[in-house]
C-alpha positions in Angstrom: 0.0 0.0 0.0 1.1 3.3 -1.0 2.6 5.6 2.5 1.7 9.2 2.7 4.6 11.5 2.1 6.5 13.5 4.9 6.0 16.5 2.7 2.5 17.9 3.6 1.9 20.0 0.0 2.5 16.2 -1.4 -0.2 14.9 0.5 -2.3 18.1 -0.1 -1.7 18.0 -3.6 -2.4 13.9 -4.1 -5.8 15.1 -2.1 -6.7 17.6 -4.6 -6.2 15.5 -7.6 -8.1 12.6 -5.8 -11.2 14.5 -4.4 -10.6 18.3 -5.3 -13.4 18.4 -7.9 -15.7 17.3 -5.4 -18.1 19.6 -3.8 -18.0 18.2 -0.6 -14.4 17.6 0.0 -12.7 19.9 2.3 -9.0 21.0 3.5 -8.0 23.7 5.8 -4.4 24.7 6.1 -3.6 25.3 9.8 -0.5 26.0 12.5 0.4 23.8 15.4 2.9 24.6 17.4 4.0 27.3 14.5 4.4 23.4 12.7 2.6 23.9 9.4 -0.7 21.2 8.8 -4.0 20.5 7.5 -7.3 19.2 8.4 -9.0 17.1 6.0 -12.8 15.7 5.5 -15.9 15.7 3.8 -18.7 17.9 4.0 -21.3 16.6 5.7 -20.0 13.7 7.0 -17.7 15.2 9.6 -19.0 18.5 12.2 -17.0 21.2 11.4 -18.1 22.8 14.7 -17.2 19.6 17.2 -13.6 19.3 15.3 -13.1 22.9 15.9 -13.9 22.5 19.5 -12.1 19.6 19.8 -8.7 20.0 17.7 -8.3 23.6 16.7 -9.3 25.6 20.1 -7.5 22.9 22.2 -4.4 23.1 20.3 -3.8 26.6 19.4 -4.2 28.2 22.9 -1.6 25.8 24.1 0.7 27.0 20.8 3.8 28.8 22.2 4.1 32.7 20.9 7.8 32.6 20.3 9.9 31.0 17.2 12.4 29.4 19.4 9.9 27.1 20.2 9.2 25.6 17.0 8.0 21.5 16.9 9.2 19.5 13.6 5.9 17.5 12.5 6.9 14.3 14.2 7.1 16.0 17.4 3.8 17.8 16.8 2.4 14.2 16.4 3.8 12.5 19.4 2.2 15.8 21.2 -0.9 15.4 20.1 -1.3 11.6 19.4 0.1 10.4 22.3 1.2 13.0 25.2 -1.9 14.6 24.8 -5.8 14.6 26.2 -7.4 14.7 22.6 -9.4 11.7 22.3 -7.7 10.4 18.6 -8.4 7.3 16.9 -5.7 4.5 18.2 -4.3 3.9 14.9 -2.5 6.6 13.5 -3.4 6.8 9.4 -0.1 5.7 7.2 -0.8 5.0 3.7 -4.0 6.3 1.5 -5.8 3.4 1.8 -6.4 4.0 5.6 -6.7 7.6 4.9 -9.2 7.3 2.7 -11.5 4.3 4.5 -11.0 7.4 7.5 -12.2 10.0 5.6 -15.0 7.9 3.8 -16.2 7.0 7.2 -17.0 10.6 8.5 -13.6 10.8 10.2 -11.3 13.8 10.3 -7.5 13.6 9.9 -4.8 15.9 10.9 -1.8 16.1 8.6 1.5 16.9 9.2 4.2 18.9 7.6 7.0 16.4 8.3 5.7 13.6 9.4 4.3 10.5 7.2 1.5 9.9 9.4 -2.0 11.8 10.4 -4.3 11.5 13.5 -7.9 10.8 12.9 -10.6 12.1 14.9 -14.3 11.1 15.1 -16.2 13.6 14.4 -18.6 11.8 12.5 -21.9 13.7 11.7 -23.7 11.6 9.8 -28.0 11.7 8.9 -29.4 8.6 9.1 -33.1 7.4 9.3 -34.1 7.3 12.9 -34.7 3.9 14.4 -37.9 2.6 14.3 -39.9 -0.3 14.4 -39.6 -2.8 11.5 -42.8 -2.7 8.8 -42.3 -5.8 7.7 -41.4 -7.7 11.3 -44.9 -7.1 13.4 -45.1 -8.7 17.2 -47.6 -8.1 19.6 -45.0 -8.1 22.3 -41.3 -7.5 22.8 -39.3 -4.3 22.2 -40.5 -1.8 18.8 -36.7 -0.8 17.8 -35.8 -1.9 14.8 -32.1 -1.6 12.8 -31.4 1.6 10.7 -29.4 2.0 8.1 -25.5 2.9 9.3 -24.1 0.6 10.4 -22.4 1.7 13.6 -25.8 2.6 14.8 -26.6 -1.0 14.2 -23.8 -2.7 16.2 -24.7 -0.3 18.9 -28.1 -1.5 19.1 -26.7 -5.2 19.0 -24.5 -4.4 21.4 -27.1 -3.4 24.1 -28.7 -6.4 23.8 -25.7 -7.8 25.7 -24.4 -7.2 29.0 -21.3 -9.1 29.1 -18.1 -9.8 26.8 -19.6 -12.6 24.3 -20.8 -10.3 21.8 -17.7 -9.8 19.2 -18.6 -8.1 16.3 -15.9 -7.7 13.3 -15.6 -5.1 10.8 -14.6 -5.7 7.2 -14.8 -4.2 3.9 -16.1 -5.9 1.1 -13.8 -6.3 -1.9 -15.6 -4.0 -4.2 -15.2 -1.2 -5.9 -17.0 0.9 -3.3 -15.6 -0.6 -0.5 -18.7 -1.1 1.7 -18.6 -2.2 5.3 -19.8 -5.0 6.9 -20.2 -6.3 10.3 -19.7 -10.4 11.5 -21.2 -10.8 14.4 -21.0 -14.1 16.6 -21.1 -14.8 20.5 -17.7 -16.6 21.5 -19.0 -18.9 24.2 -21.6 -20.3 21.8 -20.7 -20.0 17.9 -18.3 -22.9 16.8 -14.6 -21.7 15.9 -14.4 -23.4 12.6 -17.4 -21.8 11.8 -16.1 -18.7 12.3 -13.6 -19.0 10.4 -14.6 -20.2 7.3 -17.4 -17.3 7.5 -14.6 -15.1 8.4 -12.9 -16.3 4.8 -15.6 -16.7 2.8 -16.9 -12.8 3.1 -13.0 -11.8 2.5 -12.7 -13.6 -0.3 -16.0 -12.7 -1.7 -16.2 -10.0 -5.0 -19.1 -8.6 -5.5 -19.7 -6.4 -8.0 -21.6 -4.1 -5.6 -22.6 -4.5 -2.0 -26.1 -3.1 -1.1 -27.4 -5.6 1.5 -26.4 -8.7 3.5 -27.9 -10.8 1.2 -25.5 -10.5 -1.5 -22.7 -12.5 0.1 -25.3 -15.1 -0.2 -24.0 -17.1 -3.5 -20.6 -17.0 -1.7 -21.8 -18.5 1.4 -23.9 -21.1 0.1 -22.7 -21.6 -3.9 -25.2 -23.4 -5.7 -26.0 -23.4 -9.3 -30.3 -23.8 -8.6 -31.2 -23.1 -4.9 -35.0 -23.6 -3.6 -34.3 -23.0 -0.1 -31.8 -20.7 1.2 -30.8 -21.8 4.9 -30.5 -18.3 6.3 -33.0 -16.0 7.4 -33.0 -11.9 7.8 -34.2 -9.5 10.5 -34.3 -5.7 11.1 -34.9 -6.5 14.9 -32.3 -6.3 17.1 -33.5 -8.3 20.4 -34.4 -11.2 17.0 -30.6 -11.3 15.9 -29.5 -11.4 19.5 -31.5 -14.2 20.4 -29.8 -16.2 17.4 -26.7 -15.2 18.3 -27.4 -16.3 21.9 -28.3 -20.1 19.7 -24.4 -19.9 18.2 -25.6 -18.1 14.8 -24.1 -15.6 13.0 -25.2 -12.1 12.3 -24.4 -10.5 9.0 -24.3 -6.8 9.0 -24.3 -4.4 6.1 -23.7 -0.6 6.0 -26.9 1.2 4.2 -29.5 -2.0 4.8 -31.4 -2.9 7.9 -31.3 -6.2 6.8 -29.3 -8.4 9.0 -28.9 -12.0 7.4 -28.4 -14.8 10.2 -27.2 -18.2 9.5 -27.2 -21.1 9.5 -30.9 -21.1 9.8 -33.5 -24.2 10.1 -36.4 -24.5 8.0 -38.5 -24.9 11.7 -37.4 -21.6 12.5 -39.3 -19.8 9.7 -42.5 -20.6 11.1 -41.1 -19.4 14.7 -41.5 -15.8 16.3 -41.1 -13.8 19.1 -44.4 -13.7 20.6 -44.5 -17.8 20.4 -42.3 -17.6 23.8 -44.3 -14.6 25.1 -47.4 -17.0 25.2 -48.4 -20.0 26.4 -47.1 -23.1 24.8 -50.6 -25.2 23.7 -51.5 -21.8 21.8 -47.7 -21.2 20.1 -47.7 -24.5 19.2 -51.4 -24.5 17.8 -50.0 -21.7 15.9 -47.0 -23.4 14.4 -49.1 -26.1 13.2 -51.4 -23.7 12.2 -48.1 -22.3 10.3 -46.9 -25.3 8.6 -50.9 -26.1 6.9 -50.5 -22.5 5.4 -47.2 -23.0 3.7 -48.1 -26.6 2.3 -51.6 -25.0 1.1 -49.7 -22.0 -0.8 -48.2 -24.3 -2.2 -50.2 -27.5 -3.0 -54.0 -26.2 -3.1 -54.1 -24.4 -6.7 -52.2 -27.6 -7.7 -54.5 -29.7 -5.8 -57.7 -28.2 -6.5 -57.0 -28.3 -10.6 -55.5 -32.4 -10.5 -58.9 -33.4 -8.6 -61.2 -31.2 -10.7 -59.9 -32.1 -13.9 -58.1 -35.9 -13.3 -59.9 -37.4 -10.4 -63.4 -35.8 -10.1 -65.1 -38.9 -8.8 -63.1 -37.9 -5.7 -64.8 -35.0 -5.1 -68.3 -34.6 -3.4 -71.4 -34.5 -6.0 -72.2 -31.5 -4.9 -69.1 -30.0 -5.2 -68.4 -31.3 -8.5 -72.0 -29.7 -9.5 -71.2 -26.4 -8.6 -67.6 -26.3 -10.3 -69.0 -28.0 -13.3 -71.9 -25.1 -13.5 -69.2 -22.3 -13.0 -66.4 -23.6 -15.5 -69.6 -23.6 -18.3 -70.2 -20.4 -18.1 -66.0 -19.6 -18.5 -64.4 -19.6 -22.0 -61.0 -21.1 -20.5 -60.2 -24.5 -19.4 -59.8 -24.6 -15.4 -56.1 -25.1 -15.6 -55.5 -22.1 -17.9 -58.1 -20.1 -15.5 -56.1 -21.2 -12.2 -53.1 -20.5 -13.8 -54.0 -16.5 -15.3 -55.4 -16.1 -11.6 -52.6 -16.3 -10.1 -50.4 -14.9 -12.5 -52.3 -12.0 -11.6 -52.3 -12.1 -8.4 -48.4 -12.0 -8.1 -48.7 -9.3 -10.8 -50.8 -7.1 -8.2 -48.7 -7.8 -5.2 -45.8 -6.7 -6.9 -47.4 -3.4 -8.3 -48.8 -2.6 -4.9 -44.8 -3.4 -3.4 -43.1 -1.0 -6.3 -45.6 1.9 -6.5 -45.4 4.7 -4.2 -47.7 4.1 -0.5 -50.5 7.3 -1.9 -51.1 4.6 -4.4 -51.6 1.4 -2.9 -55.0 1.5 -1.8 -56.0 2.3 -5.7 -53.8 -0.6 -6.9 -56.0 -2.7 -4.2 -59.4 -1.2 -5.0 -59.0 -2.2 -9.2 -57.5 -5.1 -7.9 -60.7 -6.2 -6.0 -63.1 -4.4 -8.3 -61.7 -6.3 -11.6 -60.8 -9.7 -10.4 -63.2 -10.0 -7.7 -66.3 -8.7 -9.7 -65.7 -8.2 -13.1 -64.1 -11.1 -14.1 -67.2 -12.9 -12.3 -69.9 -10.7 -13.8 -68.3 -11.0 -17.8 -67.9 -14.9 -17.6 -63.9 -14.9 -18.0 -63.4 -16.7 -14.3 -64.5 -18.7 -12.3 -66.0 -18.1 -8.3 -64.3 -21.3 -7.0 -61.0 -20.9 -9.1 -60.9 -17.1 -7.8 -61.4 -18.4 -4.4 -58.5 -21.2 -4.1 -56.0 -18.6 -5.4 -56.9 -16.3 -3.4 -56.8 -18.5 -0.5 -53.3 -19.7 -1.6 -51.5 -15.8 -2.1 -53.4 -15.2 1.6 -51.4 -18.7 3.0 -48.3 -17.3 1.4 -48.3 -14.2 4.1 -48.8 -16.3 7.3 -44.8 -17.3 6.3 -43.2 -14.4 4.6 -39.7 -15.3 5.0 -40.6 -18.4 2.8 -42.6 -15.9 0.2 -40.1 -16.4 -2.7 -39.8 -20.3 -2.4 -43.5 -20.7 -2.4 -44.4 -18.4 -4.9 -42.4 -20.4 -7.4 -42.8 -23.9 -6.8 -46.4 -23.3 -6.9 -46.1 -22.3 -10.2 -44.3 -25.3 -10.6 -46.9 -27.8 -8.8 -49.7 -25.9 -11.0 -48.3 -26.4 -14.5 -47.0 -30.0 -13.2 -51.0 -30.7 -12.0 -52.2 -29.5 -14.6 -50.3 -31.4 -17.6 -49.4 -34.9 -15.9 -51.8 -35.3 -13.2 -51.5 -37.3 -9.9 -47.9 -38.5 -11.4 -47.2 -34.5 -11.6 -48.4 -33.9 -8.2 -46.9 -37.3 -7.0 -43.1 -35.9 -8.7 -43.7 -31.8 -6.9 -44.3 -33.5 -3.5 -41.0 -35.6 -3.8 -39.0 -32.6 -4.9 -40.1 -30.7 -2.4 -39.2 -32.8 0.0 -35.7 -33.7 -2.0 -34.9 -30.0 -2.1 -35.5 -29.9 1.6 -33.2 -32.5 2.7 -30.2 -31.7 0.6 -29.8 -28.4 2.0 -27.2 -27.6 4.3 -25.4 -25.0 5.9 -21.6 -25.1 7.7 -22.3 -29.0 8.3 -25.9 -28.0 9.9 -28.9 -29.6 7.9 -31.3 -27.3 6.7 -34.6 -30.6 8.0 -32.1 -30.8 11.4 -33.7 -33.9 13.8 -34.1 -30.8 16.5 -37.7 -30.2 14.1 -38.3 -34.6 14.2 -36.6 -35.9 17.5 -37.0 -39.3 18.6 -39.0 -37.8 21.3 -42.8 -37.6 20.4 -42.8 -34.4 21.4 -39.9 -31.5 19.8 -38.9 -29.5 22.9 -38.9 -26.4 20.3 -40.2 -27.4 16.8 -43.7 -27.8 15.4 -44.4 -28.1 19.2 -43.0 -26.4 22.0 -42.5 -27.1 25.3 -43.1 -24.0 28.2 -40.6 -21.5 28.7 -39.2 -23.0 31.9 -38.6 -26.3 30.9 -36.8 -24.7 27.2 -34.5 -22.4 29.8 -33.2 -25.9 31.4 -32.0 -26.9 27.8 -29.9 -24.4 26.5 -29.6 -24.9 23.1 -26.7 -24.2 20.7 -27.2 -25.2 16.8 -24.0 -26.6 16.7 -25.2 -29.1 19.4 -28.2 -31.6 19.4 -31.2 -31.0 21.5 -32.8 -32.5 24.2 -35.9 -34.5 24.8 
């Protein structure tokens, strides 16, 4: 890496042609100790009025008035940096690179005429969205904060959580042209050191392109050339990713996204949340169960519905049958084509009413209802009971969001496989689905782990749960088995 000069015009000049087109950049030549030097930062980024305060009026009433006491720059610098009360950054800055990631990070840096190295100060002043609570993360109970998007305000809210020394958090930059940060967070009493290591490596040897959120060091965790299900999960609450954390997880942190991506995660966990532990364990477990039929019927109803209706009628009740035969009459398409456009444009709403501006929403919703819900019904184009499974299906969807993407598509897939082979279609979904399940993996922890089907009847923490005192006899660690 490339050392700053001795010289401070060098440095100043080096500065200009790096950053002196920008707007925001700014230098200001100063005298220490009647030792020439310069503050450096951006605009913005750094308080002009707490460096002043803390730098410039501290160290120029203490400046001697006469020549004879004149300071060379290295002696200015062991002053300041290490004799003195300023509260500097430990490291002193060396090369560009370090000057740079400084100044990038909302730092100040002192420079030196005659001396290679400059004193940082944080004086950071950054604007940031106020924290909180999550809108896509709701709880009845528990705490409303939810992560922002700097980072450092991040890890300080993780870092509350915790009132001992497990908590270690690690800060990286990406390798990337913009050189974003990024946090690893992991507890050292629980997380497994391996593990820790081969995350550690695997983020520093990943190159994106661009690094926007934690779920872009995804294909690097977990390459895979087709994925169905991803064994990591994301949060933007704090007490959520301290609890995993607590369970010997890790915490993926990136600056700019309140998205923190925890891993390795189980695929009982997604149908898990915060208020199951703030209840009583009949009801959290009802509710799991509950859970679990909504995610199979997002996925398998439409599919279902059209290989019964159109394959295996004599399965279905007379009356039943009756009133689907009388409704697909009066229709121009065949039911599969029907089921098929319904939810097609379904998924076509739900993504208009995401991407639109809020003002709009409600209007995207009101069309929504008014053509598909009436329209379609009143002209003859659908169907009331093909209308009514996929609706019933994109409602299921919602009861699991963090599995939204993966049912979404395979029930696409189940549909057009119901729809053109059958029972032997169905038959083939069911066993993928079940095949895709079991050959995920994550650090060496399955993805179907036997914590969700023990040998116990009853999971101390899975579909079922046991109550919160007997669980806090247990403690549990996913690098550990749990038990009965």
């Amino acid at each position: 890496m490339e050392q700053l000069s001795s010289h401070l015009a060098a440095n100043l000049a080096e500065l200009n042609a790096r950053f002196g087109r920008s707007a925001d950049f700014y230098a200001k030549e100063l005298e220490l100790y009647h030792c020439k030097g310069a503050i450096v930062l951006f605009d913005g980024m750094a308080s002009l009025k707490g460096l002043w305060q803390l730098l410039l009026d501290a160290a120029s009433r203490r400046t001697p008035p006469g020549p004879a006491e004149q300071l060379t720059g290295e002696q200015v610098f062991a002053l300041l940096f290490e004799h003195s009360a300023l509260p500097a950054e430990p490291a002193p800055v060396e090369n560009w690179d370090a000057l740079i990631r400084r100044l990038t990070a909302g730092m100040a840096v002192l420079l030196l005429d005659g001396c290679a190295k400059g004193i940082a100060f944080s004086v950071q002043s950054l604007n940031a969205r106020s924290v909180d609570e999550p809108a896509g993360e709701g709880n009845l109970r528990g705490s409303r904060e939810g992560f922002a998007d700097l980072l450092r305000v991040n890890t300080s809210l993780l870092r509350r959580c915790f009132r001992n020394d497990a908590l270690v958090i690690e800060i990286g930059q990406a390798d990337c042209e913009m050189k974003t940060e990024y946090a690893l967070c992991y507890c050292r009493d629980t997380a497994d050191p391996k593990a820790v290591q081969k995350v550690r490596q695997t983020l520093q040897r990943a190159r994106p392109q661009l690094l926007l959120d934690s779920s872009y060091f995804v294909p690097w965790l977990f390459p895979c050339k087709i994925r169905t299900f991803a064994p990591v999960s994301y949060t933007e609450r704090p007490i959520v990713a301290a609890a995993k954390l607590r369970e010997g997880k890790f915490v993926i942190l990136v600056n700019g996204s309140p998205s923190a991506l925890i891993l390795p995660t189980l695929f009982c966990e997604n149908f898990e949340c915060l208020d199951d532990y703030a209840g009583t364990a009949y009801f959290a477990s009802f509710l799991r169960v509950l859970k679990y039929i909504s995610f199979y019927l997002s996925i398998f109803l439409p599919g279902v519905f059209v290989c019964w209706a159109v394959y295996l009628p004599e399965l279905l009740p007379p009356q039943l049958l009756f009133k689907i035969e009388a409704a697909e009459q009066a229709t121009p398409l065949p039911l599969f084509g029907e089921m098929l456009l319904v939810i097609l444009m379904l998924e076509i709403i739900r993504e208009a009413g995401l991407r639109m501006p809020q003002t709009l929403g409600h209007s995207v919703s009101l069309i929504a209802a008014l053509i598909i819900g009436d329209a379609a019904i009143a002209a003859g184009l659908m169907s009331t009971p093909v209308i009514l499974t996929a609706a019933a299906a994109s409602i299921a969807v919602f009861v699991t969001p963090s599995l939204y993407e993966v049912a979404t598509v395979l029930r696409l897939v189940v549909l057009l496989a119901a729809g053109v082979a059958g029972p032997v279609g169905l038959a083939a979904c069911a066993l993928g689905v079940l095949f895709g399940l079991t050959r995920v993996s994550a650090l060496g922890v399955p993805y179907l782990r036997d914590a969700v089907f023990p040998e116990v009847p009853l999971s101390p923490d899975g579909v079922t749960r046991r109550s919160y005192p007997k669980l806090s006899r247990q403690p549990f660690t996913i690098w550990q088995k749990r038990g009965g």
